[in-house]
N, C-alpha and C positions, 0 to 999 in steps of 0.2 A: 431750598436745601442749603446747608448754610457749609461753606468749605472746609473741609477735612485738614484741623491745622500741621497734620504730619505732610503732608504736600510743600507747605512752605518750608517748615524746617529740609526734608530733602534734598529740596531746591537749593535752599543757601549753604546745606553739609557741603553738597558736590562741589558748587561755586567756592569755596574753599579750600577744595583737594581732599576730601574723606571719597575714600571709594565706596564705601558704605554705610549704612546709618538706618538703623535699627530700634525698637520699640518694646520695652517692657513692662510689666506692671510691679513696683518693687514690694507691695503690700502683703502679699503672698508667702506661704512656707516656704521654708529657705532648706531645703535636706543637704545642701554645699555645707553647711556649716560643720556639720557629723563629720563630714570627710577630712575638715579642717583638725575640728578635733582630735581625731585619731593621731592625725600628720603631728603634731603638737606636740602629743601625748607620747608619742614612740621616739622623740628627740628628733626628729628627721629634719628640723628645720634649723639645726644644729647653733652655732652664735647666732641666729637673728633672735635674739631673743625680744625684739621689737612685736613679731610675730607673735608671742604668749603674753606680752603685756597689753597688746591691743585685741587678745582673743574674744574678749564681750564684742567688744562696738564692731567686730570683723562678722560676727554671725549671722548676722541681718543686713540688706541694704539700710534699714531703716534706722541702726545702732549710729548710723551717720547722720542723720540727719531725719528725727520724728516727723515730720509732715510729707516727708518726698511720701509723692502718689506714683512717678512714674518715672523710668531712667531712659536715655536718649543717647544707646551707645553706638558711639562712630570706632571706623575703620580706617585707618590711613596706610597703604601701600609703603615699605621701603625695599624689598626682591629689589635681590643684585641682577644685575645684566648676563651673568655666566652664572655655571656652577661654582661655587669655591671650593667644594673637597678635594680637586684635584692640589690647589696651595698646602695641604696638607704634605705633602711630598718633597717641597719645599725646603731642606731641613735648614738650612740656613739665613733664613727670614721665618719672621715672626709671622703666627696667625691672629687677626683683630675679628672679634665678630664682627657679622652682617650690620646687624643694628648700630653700631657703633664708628662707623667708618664714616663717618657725616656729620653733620651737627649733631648737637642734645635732644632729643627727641622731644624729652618734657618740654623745653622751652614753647619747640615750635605746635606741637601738638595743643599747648595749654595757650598758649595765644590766639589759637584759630578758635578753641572752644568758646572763651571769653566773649571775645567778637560774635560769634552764634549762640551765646548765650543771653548776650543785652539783646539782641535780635530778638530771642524767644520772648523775654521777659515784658520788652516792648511791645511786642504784637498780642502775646497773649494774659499779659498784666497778672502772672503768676511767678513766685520768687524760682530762684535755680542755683546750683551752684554747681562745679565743675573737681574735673577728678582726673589724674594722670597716674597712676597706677603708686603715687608716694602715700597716698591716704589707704588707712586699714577698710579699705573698699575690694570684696572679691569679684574685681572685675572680669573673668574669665568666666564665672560661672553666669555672673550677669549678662554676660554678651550671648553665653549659649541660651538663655533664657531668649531674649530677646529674638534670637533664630538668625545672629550673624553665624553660627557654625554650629561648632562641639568642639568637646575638651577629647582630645585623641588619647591613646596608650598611652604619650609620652608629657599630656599632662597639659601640655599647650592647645591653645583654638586653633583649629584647623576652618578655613572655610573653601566651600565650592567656589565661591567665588575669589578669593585671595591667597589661596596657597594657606600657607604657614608665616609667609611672610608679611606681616601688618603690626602695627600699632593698635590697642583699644584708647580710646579716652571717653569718656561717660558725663553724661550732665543728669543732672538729680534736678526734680522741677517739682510744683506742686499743681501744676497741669494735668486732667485728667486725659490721658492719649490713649488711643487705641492699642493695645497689644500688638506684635507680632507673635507668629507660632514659633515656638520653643524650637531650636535646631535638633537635631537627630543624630546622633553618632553613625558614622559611616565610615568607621575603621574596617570593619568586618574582621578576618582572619588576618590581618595584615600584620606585621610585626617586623616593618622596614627600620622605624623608628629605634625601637627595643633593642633590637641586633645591631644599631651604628652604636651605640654609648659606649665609647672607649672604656667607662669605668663600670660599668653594669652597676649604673645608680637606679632603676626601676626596680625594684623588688618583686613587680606583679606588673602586669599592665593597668594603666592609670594610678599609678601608685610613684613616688619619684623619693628617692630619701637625697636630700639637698646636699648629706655630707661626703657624697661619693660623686657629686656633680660638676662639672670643670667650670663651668659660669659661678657657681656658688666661692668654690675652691680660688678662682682669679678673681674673683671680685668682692664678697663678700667677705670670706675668712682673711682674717691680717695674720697669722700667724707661721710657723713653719708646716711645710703639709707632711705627712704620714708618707715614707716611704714611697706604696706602693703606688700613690697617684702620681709620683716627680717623673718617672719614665711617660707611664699613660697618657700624661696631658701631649707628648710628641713637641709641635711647636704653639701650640695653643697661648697665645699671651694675655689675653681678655674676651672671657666669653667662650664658648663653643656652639655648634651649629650643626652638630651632626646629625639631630636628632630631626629638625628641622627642615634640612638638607635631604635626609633620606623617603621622605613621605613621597606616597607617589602624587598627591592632592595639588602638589608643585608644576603637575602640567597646566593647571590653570592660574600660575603665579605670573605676573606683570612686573617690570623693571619699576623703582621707584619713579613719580612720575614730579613727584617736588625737590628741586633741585637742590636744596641743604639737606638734604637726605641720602643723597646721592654720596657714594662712597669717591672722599678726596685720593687722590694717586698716591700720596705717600703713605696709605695707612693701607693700601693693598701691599703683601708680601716684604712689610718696611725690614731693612737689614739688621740682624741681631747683634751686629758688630756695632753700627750707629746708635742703637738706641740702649746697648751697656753700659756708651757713655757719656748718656745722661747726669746729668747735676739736677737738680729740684728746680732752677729757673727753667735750662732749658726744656723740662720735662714738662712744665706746665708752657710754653709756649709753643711745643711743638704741640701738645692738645688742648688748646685755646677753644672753647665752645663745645668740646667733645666730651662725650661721657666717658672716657676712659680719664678724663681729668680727676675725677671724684676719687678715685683710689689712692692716687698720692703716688708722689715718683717712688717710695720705697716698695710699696708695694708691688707694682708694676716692673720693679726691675727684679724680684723675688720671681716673678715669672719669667721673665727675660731670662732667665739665670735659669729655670728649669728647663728652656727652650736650647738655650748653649748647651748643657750638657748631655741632652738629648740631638745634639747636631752634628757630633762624629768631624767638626770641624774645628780643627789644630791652630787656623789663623785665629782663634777667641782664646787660645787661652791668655793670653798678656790682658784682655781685657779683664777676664775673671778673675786672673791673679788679682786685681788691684782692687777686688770688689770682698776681699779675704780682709781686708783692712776697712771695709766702708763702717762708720759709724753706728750704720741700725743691725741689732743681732740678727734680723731675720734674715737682711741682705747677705749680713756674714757668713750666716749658716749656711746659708742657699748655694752660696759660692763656693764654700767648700765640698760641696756634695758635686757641685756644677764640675769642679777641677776636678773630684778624684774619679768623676766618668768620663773627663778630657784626654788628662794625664796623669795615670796614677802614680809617676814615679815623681813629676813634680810635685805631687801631691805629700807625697812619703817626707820628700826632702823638707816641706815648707812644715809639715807638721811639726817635725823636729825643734823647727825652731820655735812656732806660733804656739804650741798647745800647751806648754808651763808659762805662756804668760798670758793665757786668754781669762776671763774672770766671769765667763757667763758659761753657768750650766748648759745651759741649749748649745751650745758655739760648740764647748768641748764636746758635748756628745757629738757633733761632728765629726771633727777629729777622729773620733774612737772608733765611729761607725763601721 
């Protein structure tokens, strides 16, 4: 009887650090795609518009790549050590996601693949190629396929085994593998998830509009945010985890067990007074390998700045005053909103002077607000 080559690949995921590592058959009807569409269709994916230019080759695994037969999706563990929401309370330091308080996830995740991908390709003399969630691949529906979990209420893979807290990364082979059974949703009545979103960006359960979402909002959107999310986000600086954080599926979550994953000390509760002021060197050296690098110092302090003003702490305003002058309009903007929840009499005063000679619509509607 000739040996079952998912044995081997297991073997060498774990010997890697994938806590998990799963089996699918990609050739199959794909009904994720419907769900895409709609999401598409109702604007909900709001600037990524990367998302509707890559809506064909997104609806199939196989718009990736015509011959893949079967997908080899892994799991990698990064669950923090504590709960974080109580940082939430914090108000005078910044909140960084889970996932991001350690190295780049892509790097390290896509390197391990790589390596168990020549692996596969060598043992099973079938081509492959690899996937870290930046290719128009839906790997979350892929993985529930596969029976690493379900996609919960709140839209994310939840697994019995990993919590909420994991990494996917996916290998596309033209190796014919045995399936696993398709995961099961096992939310039931629950609606822990649903009731943490600060911004009540689910619409329905299992439904998420990305434009009322604070990961979306710090990370993806560059511009100035709509009122009512500048409170809501609290100190939130990149990312949020509430949603994550509330699942009860987290009694069976494990602390990351690879050590660049592992959240560094200074990006736990880092001081909103230090990181106001940042310059773009220091801001790219203080996030040297970390995905909070990608957003760019403007960005990132456009948060910072909704975090101060949501901190009820008087020692920042000298820093925000000086962030009323920064060169990018959105920093400008931000800081004016940031000041007049600070201080609104320094606010009144500075207006006087700043707003006949500012030259950017958006800025002045500051001012005016």
């Amino acid at each position: 009887m000739a040996a079952d080559p998912r044995d081997f690949i297991r073997k060498r995921a774990a010997e890697l650090g994938f806590g998990v590592c799963r089996f699918a058959d990609v050739r199959e009807a794909w009904p994720a795609s419907e769900r895409l569409e709609q999401f598409v269709a109702a604007q909900r994916h709001g600037d990524m518009e990367w998302m509707q230019t890559t809506l064909e080759r997104r609806r199939h695994p196989n718009g990736m790549w015509d011959e893949a037969v079967s997908a080899i999706v892994l799991g990698m563990n990064y669950g923090p050590d504590h709960d974080p929401r109580p940082e939430l309370e914090q108000a005078s330091d910044g909140y960084i996601s889970v996932y991001a308080r350690g190295d780049d996830y892509h790097e390290i995740i896509k390197g391990r693949l790589k390596i168990l991908a020549g692996q596969i390709a060598a043992r099973l003399g079938q081509d492959v190629k690899v996937f870290v969630d930046t290719a128009p691949l839906m790997e979350k529906p892929l993985a529930e396929r596969a029976g690493m979990g379900w996609q919960g209420k709140h839209t994310n893979l939840v697994s019995r085994d990993l919590g909420s807290w994991f990494f996917i990364g996916t290998i596309l082979t033209t190796a014919e593998l045995k399936p696993d059974v398709q995961g099961k949703e096992s939310c039931g009545s629950c609606r822990s998830c649903l009731d943490a979103c600060p911004t009540k960006a689910f619409p329905a359960p299992f439904q998420i509009d990305a434009r009322r979402c604070l990961s979306y909002l710090t990370i993806e959107y560059g511009g100035l945010w709509p009122q009512e999310f500048r409170t809501a986000t609290g100190n939130r600086i990149y990312g949020c985890d509430d949603c994550l954080a509330a699942c009860p599926w987290n009694k069976f979550a494990q602390a990351a067990s690879e050590t660049r994953l592992q959240a560094r000390e200074h990006f736990i509760t880092p001081k909103l007074a230090d990181l106001l002021a940042l310059d773009d060197a220091a801001f790219r050296a203080l996030f040297t390998k970390s995905p909070v690098k990608r957003i760019g110092r403007n960005r990132f302090i456009r948060n910072v700045l909704h975090a101060a003003g949501n901190s009820g702490d008087d020692a920042l305003v000298p820093l925000v005053e000086q962030l009323v002058d920064d060169e990018d309009v959105v920093v400008r903007g931000t800081a004016i909103w940031a000041l007049k929840a600070l201080a609104p009499a320094r606010f009144a005063a500075l207006k006087k002077e700043k707003l006949p000679t500012e030259p950017e619509a958006a800025v002045r509607s500051e001012w005016q607000a």
